[in-house]
MMTF fields as JSON, N, C-alpha, C and O atoms, coordinates in Angstrom:
{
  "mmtfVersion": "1.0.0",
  "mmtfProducer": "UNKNOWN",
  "numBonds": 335,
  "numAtoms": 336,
  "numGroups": 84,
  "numChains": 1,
  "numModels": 1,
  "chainsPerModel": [1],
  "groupsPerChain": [84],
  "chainIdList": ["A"],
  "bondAtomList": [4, 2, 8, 6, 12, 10, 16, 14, 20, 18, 24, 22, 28, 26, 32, 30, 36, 34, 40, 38, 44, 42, 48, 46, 52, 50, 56, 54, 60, 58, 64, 62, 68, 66, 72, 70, 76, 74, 80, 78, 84, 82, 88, 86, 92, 90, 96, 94, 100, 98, 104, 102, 108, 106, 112, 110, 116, 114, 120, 118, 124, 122, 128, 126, 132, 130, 136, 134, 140, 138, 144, 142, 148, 146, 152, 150, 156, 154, 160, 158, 164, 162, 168, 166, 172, 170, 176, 174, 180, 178, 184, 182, 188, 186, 192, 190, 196, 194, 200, 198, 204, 202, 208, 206, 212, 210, 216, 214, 220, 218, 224, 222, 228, 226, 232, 230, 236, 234, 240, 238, 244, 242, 248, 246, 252, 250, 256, 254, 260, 258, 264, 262, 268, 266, 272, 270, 276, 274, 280, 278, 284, 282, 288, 286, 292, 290, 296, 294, 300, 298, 304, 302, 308, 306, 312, 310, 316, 314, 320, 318, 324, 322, 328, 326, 332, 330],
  "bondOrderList": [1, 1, 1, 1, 1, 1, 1, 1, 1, 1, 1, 1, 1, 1, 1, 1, 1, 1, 1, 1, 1, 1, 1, 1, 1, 1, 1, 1, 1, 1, 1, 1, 1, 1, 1, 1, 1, 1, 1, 1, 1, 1, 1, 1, 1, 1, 1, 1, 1, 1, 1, 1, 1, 1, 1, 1, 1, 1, 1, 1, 1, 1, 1, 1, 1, 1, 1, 1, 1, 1, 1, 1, 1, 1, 1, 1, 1, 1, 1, 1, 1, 1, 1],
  "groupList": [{"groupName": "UNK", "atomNameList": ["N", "CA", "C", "O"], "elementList": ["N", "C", "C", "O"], "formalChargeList": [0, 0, 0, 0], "bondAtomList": [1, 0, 2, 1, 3, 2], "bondOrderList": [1, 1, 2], "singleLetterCode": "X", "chemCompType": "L-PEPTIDE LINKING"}],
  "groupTypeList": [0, 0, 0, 0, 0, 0, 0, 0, 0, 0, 0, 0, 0, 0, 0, 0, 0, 0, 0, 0, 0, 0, 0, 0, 0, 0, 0, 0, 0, 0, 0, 0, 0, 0, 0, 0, 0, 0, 0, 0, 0, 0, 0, 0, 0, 0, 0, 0, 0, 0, 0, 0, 0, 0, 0, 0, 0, 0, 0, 0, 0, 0, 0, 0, 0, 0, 0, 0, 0, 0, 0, 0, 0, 0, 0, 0, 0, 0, 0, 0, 0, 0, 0, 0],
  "groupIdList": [1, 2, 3, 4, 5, 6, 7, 8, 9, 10, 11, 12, 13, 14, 15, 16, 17, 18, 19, 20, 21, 22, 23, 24, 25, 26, 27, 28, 29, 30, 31, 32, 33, 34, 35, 36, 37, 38, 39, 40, 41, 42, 43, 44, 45, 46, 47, 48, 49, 50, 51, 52, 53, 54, 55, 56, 57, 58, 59, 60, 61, 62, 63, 64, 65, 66, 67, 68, 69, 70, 71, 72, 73, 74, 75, 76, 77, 78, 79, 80, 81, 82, 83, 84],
  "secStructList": [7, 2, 2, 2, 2, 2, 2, 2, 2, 2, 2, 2, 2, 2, 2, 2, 2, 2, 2, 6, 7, 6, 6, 1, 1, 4, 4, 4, 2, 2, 2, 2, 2, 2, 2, 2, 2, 2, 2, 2, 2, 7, 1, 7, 2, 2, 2, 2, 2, 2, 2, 2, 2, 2, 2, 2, 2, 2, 2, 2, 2, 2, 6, 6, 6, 7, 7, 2, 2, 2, 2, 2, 2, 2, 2, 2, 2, 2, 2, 2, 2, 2, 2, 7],
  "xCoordList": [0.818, 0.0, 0.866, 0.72, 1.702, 2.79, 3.467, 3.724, 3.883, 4.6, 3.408, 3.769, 2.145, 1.199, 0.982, 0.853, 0.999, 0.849, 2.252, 1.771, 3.352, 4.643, 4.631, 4.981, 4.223, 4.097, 3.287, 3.47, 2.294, 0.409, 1.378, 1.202, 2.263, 2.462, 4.079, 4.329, 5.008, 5.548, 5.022, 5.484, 4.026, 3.083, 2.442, 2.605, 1.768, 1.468, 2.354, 2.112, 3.405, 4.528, 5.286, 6.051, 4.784, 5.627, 4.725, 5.144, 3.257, 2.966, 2.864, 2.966, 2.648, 2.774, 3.795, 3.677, 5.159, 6.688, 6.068, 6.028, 5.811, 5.382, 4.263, 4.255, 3.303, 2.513, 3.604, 3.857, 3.944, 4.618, 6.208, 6.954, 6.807, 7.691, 8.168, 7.631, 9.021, 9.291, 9.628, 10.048, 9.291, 10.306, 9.067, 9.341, 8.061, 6.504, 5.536, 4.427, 6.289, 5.517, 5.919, 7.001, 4.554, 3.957, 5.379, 6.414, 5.33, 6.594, 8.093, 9.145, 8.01, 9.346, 9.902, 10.812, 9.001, 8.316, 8.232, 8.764, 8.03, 7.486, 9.086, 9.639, 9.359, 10.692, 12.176, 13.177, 11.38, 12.524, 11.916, 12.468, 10.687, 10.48, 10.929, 11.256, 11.019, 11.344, 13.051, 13.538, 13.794, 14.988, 15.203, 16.15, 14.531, 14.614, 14.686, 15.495, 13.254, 12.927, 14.259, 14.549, 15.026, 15.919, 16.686, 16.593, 17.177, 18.82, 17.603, 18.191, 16.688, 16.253, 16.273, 16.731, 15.821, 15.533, 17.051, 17.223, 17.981, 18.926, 19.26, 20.25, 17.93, 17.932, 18.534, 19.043, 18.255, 18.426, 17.481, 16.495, 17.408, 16.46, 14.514, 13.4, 15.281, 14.046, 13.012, 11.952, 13.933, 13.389, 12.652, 11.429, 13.734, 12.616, 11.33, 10.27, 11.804, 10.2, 9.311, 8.114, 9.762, 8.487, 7.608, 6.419, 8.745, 8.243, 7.713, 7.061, 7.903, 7.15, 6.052, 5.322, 5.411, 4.315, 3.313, 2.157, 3.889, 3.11, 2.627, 1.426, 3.384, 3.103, 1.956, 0.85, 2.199, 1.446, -0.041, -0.976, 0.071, -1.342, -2.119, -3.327, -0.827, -1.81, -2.07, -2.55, -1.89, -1.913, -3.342, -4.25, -3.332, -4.365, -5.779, -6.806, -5.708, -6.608, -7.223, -8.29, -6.121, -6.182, -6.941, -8.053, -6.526, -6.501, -6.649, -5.995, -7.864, -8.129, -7.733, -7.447, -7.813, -8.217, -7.308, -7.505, -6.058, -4.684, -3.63, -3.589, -2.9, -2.013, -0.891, -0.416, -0.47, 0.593, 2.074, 2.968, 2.255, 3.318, 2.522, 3.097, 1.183, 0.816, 1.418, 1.825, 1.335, 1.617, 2.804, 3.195, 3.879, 5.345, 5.595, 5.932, 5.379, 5.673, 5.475, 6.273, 4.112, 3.363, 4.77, 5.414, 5.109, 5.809, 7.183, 7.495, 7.863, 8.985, 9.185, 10.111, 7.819, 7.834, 7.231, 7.105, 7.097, 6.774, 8.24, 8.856, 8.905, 10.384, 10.935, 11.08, 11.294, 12.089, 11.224, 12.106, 10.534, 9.358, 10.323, 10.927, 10.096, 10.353, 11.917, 12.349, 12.553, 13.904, 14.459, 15.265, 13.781, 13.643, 13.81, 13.601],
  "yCoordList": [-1.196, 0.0, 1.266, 2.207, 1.184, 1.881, 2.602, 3.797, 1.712, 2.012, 2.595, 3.315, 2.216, 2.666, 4.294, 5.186, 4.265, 5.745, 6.422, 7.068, 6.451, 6.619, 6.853, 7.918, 5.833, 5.87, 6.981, 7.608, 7.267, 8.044, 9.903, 10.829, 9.898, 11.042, 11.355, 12.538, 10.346, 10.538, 10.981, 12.041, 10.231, 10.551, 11.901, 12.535, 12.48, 13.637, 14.944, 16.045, 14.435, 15.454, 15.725, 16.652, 14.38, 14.691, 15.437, 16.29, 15.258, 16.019, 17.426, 18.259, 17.84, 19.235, 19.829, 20.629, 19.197, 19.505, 19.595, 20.594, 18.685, 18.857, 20.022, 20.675, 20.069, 21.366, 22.768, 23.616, 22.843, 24.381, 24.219, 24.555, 23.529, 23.65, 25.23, 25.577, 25.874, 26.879, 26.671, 25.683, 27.879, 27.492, 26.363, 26.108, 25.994, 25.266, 26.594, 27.031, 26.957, 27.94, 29.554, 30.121, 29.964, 31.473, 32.006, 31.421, 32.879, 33.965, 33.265, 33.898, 32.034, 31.697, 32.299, 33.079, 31.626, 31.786, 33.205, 33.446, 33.886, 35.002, 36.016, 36.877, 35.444, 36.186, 35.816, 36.345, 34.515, 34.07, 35.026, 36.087, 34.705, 35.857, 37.099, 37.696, 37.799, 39.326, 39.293, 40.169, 38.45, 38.311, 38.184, 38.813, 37.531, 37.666, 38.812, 39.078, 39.345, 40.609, 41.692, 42.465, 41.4, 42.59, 42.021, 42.616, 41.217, 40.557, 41.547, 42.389, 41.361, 41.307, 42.869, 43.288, 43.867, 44.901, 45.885, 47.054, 45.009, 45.992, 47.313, 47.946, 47.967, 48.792, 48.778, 47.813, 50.277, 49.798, 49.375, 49.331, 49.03, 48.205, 48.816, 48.38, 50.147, 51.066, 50.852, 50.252, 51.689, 51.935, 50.69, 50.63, 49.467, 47.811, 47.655, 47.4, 47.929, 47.43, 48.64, 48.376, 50.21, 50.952, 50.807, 51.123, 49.991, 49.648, 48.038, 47.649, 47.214, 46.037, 46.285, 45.316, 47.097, 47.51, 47.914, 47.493, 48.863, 49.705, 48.504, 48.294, 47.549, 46.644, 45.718, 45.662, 45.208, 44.29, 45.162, 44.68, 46.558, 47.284, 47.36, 47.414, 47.34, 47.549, 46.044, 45.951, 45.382, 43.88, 43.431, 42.826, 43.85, 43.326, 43.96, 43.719, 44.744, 46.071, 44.828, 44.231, 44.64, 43.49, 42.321, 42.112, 41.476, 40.413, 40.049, 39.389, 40.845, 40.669, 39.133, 38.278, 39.072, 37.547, 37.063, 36.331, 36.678, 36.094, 36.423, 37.401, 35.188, 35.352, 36.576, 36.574, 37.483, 37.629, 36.782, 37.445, 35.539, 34.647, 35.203, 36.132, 34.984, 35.054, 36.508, 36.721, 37.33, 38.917, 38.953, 39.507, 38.325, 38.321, 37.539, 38.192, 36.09, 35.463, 35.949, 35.563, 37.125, 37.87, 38.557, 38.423, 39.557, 40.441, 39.704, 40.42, 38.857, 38.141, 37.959, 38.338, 37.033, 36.793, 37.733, 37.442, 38.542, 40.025, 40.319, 40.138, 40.806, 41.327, 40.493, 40.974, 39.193, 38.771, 38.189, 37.812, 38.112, 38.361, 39.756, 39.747, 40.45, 41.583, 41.93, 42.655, 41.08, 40.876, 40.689, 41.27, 39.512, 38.761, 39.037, 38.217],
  "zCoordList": [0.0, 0.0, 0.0, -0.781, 0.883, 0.821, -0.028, 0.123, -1.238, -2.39, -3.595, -4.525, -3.431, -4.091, -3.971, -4.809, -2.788, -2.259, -3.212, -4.142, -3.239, -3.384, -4.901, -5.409, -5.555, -7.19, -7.564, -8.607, -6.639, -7.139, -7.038, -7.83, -5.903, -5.616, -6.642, -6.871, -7.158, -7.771, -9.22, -9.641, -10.104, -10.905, -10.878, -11.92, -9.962, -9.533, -9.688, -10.184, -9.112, -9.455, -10.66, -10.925, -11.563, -12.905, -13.551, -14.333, -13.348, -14.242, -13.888, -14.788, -12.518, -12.433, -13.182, -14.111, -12.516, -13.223, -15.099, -15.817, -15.312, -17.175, -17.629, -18.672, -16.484, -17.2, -16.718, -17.575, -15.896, -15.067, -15.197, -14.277, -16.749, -17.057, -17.894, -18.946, -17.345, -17.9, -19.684, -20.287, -20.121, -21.448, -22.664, -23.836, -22.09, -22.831, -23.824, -23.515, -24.917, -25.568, -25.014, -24.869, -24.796, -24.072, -23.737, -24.056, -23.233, -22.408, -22.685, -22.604, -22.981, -23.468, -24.951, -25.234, -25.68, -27.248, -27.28, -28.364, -26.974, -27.334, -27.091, -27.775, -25.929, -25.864, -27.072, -27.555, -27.065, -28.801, -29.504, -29.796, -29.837, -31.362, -31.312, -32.338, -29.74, -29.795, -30.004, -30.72, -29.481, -29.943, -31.429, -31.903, -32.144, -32.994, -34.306, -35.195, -33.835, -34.053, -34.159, -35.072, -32.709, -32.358, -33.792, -34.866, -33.664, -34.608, -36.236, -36.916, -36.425, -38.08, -38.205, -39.269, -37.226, -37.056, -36.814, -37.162, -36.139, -36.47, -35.91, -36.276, -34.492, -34.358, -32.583, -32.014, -31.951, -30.396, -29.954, -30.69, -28.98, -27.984, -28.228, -28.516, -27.835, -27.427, -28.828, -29.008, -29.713, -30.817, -31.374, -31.501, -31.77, -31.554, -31.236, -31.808, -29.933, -28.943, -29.246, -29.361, -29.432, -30.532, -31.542, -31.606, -32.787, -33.794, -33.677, -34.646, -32.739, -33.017, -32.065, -32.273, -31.014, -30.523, -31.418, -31.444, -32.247, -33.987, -34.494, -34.326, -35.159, -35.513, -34.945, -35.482, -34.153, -33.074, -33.543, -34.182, -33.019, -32.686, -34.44, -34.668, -35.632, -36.574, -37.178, -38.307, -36.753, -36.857, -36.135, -36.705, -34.807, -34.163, -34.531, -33.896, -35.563, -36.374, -37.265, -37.122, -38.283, -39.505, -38.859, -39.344, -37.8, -37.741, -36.083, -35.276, -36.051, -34.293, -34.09, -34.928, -32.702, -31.739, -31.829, -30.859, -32.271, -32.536, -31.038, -30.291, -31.047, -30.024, -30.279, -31.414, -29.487, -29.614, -30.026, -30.552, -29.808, -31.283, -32.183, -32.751, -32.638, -34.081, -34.716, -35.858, -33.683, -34.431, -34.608, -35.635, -33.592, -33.678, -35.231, -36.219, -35.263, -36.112, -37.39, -38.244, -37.894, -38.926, -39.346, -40.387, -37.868, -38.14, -38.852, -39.804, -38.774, -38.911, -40.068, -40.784, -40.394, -41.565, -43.329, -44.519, -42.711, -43.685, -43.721, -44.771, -42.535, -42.665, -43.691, -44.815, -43.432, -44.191, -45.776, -46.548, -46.087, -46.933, -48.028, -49.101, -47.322, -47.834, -48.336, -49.232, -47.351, -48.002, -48.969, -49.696, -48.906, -50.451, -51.504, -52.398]
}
């Protein structure tokens, strides 16, 4: 009974550990894309995070209801789109 108990609460804990793993998408993800952003953009910090806010806001105009990745990733891929 013992070891039952032991397994149920080891089990338990993996999955917390697996959902409330840092770095699973959201705020991880999002902080890659803005890195990214910085390297494509080329600019200082400030100015960056000005122009991908603009963005974001005339994006979310176009194409309500979308995650923020979605607007990052939009933005990314227009930049280099445009490269091209």
């Amino acid at each position: 009974m013992g070891a039952l108990i032991v397994i149920v609460v080891i089990i338990i804990a993996l999955v917390f550990y697996i959902a409330l793993k840092p770095g699973r998408g959201g705020a991880g993800r999002q902080r890659a894309l803005r890195q990214k952003l910085y390297q494509l953009l080329n600019l200082p910090k400030a100015e960056a995070d000005e122009m991908i806010e603009r963005q974001i806001k005339n994006l979310q105009e176009r194409f309500p209801g979308k995650t923020e990745e979605w607007y990052l990733e939009k933005i990314i891929y227009d930049l280099e789109r445009d490269r091209s």
